[in-house]
FIKESE-687855 format. One record per residue (C-alpha): residue in three letters; x, y, z. Coordinates in pm, whole numbers, padded with zeros to 5 digits, always signed. Example, Ala and Ser with C-alpha at 12.3 -4.5 7.8 and 13.67 -1.06 7.14 Angstrom:
BEGIN
ALA+01230-00450+00780;SER+01367-00106+00714;
REM end
This chain:
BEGIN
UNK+09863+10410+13340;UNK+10126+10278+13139;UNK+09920+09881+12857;UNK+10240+09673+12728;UNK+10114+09482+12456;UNK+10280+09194+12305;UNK+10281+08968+11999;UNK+10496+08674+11994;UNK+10586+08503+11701;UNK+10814+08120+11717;UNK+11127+08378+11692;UNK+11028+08735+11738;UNK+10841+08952+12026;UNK+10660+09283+11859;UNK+10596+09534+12156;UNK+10426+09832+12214;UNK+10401+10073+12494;UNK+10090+10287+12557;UNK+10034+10581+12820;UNK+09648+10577+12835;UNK+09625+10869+13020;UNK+09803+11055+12740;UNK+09654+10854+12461;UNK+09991+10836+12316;UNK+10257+10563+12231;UNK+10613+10586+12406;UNK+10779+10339+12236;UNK+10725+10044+12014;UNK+11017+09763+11902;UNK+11109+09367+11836;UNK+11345+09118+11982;UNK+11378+08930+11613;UNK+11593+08585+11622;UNK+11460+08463+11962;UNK+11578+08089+12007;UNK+11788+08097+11672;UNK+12108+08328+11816;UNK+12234+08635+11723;UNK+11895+08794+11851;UNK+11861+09188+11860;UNK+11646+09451+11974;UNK+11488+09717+11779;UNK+11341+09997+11983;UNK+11180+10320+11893;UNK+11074+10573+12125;UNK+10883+10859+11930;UNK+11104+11175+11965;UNK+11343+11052+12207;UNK+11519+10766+11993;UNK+11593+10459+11803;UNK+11774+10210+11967;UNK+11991+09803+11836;UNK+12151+09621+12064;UNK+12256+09253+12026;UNK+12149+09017+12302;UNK+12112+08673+12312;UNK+11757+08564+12400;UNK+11769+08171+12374;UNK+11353+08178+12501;UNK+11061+08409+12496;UNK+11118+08523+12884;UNK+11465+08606+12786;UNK+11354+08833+12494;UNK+11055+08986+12734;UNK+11340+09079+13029;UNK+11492+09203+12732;UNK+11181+09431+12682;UNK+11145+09554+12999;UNK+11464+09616+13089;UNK+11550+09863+12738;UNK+11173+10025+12834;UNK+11286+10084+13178;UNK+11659+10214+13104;UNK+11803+10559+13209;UNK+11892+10665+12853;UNK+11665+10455+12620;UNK+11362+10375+12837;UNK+11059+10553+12855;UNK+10924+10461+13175;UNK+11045+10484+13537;UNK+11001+10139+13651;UNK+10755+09759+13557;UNK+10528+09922+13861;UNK+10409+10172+13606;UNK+10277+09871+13388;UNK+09935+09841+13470;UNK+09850+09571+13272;UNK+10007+09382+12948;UNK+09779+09233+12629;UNK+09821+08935+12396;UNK+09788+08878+12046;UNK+09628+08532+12036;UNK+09560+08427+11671;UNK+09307+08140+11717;UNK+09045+08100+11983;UNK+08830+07856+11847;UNK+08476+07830+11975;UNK+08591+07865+12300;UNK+08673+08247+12312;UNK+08413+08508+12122;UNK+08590+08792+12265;UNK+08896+08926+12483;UNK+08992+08782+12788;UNK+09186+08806+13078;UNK+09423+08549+13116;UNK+09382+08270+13377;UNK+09526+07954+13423;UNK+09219+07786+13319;UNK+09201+07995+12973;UNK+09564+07938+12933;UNK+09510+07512+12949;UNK+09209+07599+12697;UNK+09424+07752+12469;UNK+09681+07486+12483;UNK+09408+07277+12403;UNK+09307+07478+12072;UNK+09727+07437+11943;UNK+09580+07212+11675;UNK+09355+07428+11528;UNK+09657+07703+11452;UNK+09987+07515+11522;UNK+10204+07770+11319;UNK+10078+08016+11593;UNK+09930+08001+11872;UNK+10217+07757+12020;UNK+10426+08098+12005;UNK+10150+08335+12142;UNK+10096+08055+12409;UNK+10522+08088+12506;UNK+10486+08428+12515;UNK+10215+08430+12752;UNK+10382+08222+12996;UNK+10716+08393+12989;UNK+10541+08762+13029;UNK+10327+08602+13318;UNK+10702+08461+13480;UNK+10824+08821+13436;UNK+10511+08995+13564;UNK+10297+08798+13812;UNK+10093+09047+13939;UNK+10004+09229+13645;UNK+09657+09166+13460;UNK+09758+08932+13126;UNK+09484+08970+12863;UNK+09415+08767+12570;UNK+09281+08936+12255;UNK+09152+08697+11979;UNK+09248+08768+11628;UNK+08934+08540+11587;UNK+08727+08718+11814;UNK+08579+08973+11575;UNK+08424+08694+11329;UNK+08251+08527+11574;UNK+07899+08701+11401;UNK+07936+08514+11111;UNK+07612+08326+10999;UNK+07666+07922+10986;UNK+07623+07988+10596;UNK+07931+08185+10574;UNK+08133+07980+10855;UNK+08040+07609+10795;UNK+08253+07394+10508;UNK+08054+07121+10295;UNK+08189+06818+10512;UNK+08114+06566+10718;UNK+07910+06701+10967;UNK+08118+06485+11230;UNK+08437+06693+11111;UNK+08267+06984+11258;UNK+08069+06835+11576;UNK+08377+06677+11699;UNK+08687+06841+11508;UNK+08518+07162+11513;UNK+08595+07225+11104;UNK+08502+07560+11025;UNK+08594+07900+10914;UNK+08760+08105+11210;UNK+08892+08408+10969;UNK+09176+08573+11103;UNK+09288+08968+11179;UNK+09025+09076+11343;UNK+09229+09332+11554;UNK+09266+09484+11195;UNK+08902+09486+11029;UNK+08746+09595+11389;UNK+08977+09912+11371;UNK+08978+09962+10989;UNK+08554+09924+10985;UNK+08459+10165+11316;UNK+08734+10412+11111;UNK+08565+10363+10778;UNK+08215+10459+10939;UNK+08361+10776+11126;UNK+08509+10867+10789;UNK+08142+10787+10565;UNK+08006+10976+10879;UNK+07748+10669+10928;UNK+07644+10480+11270;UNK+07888+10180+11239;UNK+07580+09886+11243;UNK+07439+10086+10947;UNK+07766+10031+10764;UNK+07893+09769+10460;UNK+08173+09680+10418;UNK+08445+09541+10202;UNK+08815+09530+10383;UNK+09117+09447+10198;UNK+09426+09376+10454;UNK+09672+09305+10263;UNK+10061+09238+10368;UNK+10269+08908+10359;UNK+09959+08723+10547;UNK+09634+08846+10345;UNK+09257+08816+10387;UNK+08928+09042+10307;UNK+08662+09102+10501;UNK+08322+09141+10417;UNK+08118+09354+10709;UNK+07752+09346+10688;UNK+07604+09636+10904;UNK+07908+09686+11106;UNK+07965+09328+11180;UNK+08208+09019+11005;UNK+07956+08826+10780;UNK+08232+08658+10549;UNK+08572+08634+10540;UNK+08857+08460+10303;UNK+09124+08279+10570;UNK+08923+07947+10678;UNK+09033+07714+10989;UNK+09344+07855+10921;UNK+09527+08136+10763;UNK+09623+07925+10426;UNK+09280+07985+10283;UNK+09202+08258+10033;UNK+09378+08531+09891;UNK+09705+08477+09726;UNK+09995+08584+09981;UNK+10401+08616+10018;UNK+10459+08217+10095;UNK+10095+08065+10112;UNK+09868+07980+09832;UNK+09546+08066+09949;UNK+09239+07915+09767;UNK+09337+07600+09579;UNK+09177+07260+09489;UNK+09238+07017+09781;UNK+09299+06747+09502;UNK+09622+06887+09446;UNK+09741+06764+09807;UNK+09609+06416+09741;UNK+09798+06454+09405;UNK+10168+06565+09503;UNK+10151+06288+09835;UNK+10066+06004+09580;UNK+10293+06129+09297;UNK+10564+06362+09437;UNK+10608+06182+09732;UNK+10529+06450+09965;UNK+10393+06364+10339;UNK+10179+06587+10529;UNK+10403+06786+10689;UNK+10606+06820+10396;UNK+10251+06931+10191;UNK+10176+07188+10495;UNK+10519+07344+10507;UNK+10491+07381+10086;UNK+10186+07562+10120;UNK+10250+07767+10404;UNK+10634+07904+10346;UNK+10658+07851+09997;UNK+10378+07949+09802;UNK+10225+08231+09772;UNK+10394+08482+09527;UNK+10732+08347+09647;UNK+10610+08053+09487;UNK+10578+08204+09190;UNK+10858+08343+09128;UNK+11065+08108+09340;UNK+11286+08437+09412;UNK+11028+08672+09616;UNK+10746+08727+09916;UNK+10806+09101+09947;UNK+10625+09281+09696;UNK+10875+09580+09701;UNK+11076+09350+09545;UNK+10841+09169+09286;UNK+10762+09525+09178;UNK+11067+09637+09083;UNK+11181+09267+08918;UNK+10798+09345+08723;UNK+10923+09703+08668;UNK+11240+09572+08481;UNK+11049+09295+08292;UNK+11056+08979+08468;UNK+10758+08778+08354;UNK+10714+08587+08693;UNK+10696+08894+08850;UNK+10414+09039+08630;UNK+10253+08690+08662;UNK+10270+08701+09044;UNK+10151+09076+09029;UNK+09849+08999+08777;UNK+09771+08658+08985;UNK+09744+08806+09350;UNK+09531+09161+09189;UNK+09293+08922+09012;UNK+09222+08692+09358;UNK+09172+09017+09540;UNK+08959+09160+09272;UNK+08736+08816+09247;UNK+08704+08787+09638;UNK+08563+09166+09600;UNK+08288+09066+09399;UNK+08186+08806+09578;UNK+08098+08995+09872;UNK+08002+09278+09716;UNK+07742+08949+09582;UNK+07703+08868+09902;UNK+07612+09228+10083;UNK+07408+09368+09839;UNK+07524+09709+09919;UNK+07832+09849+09993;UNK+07927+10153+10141;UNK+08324+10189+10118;UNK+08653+09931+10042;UNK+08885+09954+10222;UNK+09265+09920+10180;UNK+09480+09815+10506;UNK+09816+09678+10623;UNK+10184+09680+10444;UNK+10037+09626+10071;UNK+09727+09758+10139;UNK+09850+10075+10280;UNK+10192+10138+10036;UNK+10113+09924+09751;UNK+09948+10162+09445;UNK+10021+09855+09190;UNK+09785+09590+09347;UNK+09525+09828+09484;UNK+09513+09903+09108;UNK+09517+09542+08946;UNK+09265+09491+09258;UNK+08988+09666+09163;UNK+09024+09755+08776;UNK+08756+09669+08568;UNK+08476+09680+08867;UNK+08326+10033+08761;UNK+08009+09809+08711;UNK+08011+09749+09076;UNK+08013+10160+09143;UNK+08340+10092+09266;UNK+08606+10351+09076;UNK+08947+10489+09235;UNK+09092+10784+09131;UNK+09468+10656+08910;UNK+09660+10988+08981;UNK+09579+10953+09397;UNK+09601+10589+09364;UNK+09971+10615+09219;UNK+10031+10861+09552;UNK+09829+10708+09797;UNK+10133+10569+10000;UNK+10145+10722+10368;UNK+10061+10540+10729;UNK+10011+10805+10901;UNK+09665+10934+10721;UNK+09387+10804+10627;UNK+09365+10885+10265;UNK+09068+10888+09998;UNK+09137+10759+09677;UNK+08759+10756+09551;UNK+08783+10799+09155;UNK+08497+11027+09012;UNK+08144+10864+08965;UNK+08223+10607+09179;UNK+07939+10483+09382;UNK+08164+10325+09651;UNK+08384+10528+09842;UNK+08772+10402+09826;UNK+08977+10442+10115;UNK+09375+10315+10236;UNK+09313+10335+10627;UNK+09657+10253+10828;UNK+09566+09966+11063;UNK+09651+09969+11446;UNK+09578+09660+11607;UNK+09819+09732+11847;UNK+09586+10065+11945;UNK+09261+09761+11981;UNK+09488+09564+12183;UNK+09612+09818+12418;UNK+09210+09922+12484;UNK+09073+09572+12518;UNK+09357+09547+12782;UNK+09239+09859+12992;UNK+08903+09778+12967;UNK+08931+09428+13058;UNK+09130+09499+13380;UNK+08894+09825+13470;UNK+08612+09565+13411;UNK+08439+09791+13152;UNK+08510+09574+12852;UNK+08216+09422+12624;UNK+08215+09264+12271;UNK+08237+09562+12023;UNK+07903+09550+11938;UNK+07851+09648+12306;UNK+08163+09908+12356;UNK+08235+10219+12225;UNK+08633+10250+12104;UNK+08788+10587+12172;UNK+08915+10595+11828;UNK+08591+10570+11722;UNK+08482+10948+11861;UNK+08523+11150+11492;UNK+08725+11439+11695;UNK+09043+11123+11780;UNK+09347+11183+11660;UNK+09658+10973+11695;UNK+09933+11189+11793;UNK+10235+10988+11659;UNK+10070+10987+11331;UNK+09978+11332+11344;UNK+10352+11434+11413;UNK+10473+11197+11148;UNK+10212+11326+10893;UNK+10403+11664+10933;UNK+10725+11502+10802;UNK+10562+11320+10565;UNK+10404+11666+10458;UNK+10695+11820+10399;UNK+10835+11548+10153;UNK+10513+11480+10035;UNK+10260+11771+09976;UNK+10041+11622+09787;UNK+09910+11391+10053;UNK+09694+11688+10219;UNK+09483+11663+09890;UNK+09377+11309+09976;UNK+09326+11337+10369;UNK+08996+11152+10446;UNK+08791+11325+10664;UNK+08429+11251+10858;UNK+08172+11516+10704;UNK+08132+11820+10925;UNK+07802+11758+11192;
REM end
């Protein structure tokens, strides 16, 4: 059986597709520049080929055909016909109150998440097109929702609730949602194959860091804090968004710059962040070779984003008590040596200690790699995320009606014998470039 997952942004369409039987990816791709012209596909099909082709999708259902049809092509495609599709999944960033876990997609859970648009209108306006130009394309194949939310749903009311009005939350519903949850539910049952513990005997600190950023703290295998709020501005420092700052400063720049709400939202949101900084870069590629070369903003941006990180991992190692790994995940997480560093220097009296040399070349996603330092207390790891693999299995196990919250479920990935095969062939390359890396393979202690 043959999961399409898809994640629709206001001008892109991410896809994946899975064989379950197999347990293997056969392709993955975008459509980028949907509605803004001069759209094109990107298409990869592991081992058979990579694939461009310009074609003007001027809506979501146009980009999806677009999908299907390179997926289902003679030369390019990598299955025979949509009738192998057995059912497609969602990436649906906000789901409120009204959605603790995955769904399947109705038309009464589709009017409910209309009605949620306010609580992530950056988003879920996109997610919500998506869904209704995949259903137009594929009526009779199961649509399922999964929650970016979802996975912080255990959060106590002391972690979740603001200091407000009490109305704001009653009948605004105000209150910390947190955000990539696909992520830090793959990156934390990974972490506890690799510590070789029972998953709801596991702490937790994740780290996902990438152009959007938050960390996770998990307390006994479960979300007990996290840094993105209501919405995805709060917390760490990221490519365009500020993250954590003092609300007065809103109430200051409408009154003396000018600035209306929108105008306020758009300047935190797309032109903060470390591109604010620098008011030249969001990529941190970039801002590390502009630091690399002397540019003060640069260092400033670096030193600025390490130190949030590094605060944020205090606090919940405060608020745990105990932890048993940190974790490093997604684009920065996973390839970024510089701000893994700044992140966590100076916490050896936290037992937590990485290892410099395998820090410097820690910089693979396709292993899961130790960078543990000696005498540290706290194992360090950089886990590659795959929230595309948690989408793909909430999917299957929605439509086969054996899906439960994860605290409920067993994830296949989580058996310590898995192995993803498109990492494990692209490990082999990477090998070959990179021997080194085989030093730093994490691995779950032998039974």
């Amino acid at each position: 059986m043959v999961i399409l997952t898809l994640n629709c942004g206001s001008s892109s369409v991410k896809y994946q597709v899975f064989d379950w039987d197999q347990k293997s990816v056969l392709a993955s791709g975008i459509v980028e520049r949907v509605t803004l012209g001069d759209s094109v596909i990107n298409h990869k099909a592991p081992g058979i080929c990579e694939f461009t082709q310009e074609h003007e999708c001027p809506t979501h259902t146009v980009a999806i055909e677009l999908i299907l049809k390179t997926i289902t092509d003679p030369k390019h495609g990598v299955v025979k016909d949509m009738s192998t599709i057995g059912a497609v999944g969602h990436r649906m960033v906000h789901g409120g109150m009204k959605f603790a876990r995955s769904v399947l997609i109705t038309d009464e859970s589709l009017a409910t998440f209309k009605e949620l648009i306010d609580l992530a209108p950056l988003h879920n306006p996109a997610n919500i097109m998506g869904v209704e130009a995949a259903r137009e394309v594929l009526p009779n194949v199961p649509h399922c929702a999964i929650m970016d939310t979802a996975w912080h749903q255990t959060m106590p009311e002391s972690s979740f609730l603001y200091a407000i009005p009490k109305e704001w939350y009653d009948k605004y519903q105000v209150r910390r949602y947190g955000f990539h949850g696909t992520s830090f539910l793959y990156t934390a049952k990974r972490a506890a194959v690799l510590l070789g513990k029972d998953p709801f005997k596991t702490n937790l600190i994740i780290a996902h860091i990438g152009n959007g950023s938050s960390i996770n703290a998990v307390k006994d295998g479960c979300s007990y804090d996290t840094s993105m709020g209501m919405t995805p501005l709060e917390g760490l420092v990221m490519g365009t968004r500020s993250g954590d700052l003092d609300p007065g400063i809103i109430f200051h720049m409408m009154k003396r710059g000018g600035l209306h709400a929108g105008e306020v939202e758009k300047k935190l949101n797309k032109e903060s962040g470390v591109l604010g900084l620098t008011e030249h870069w969001a990529d941190r590629r970039d801002i590390e070779n502009a630091a690399d070369e002397g540019n003060h903003a640069a260092q400033v941006a670096q030193a600025i984003e390490g130190y949030r990180i590094k605060k944020y991992i205090g606090a919940y190692f405060a608020a745990l008590g105990r932890v048993d790994a940190l974790v490093f995940t997604a684009g920065v997480g996973e390839m970024g040596p510089i701000t893994r560093e700044l992140a966590t220097a100076g916490l050896e009296g936290l037992g937590i200690v990485i290892d410099k040399e395998k820090n410097n070349k820690a910089k693979c996603r396709n292993a899961e790699l130790d960078i543990t330092g000696a005498g540290s207390k706290v194992k360090v790891y950089v886990i590659p995320t795959d929230e595309e693999l948690v989408m793909t299995e909430d999917a299957y196990a929605l439509m086969n009606g054996t899906y439960d919250v994860h605290t409920n479920y067993t994830y296949h990935f989580q058996d310590p014998a898995y192995v993803n095969k498109q990492r494990a062939a692209g490990l082999e390359k990477d090998l070959q470039k990179k021997p080194y890396l085989a030093e730093l393979i994490a691995r779950p202690p032998k039974a």
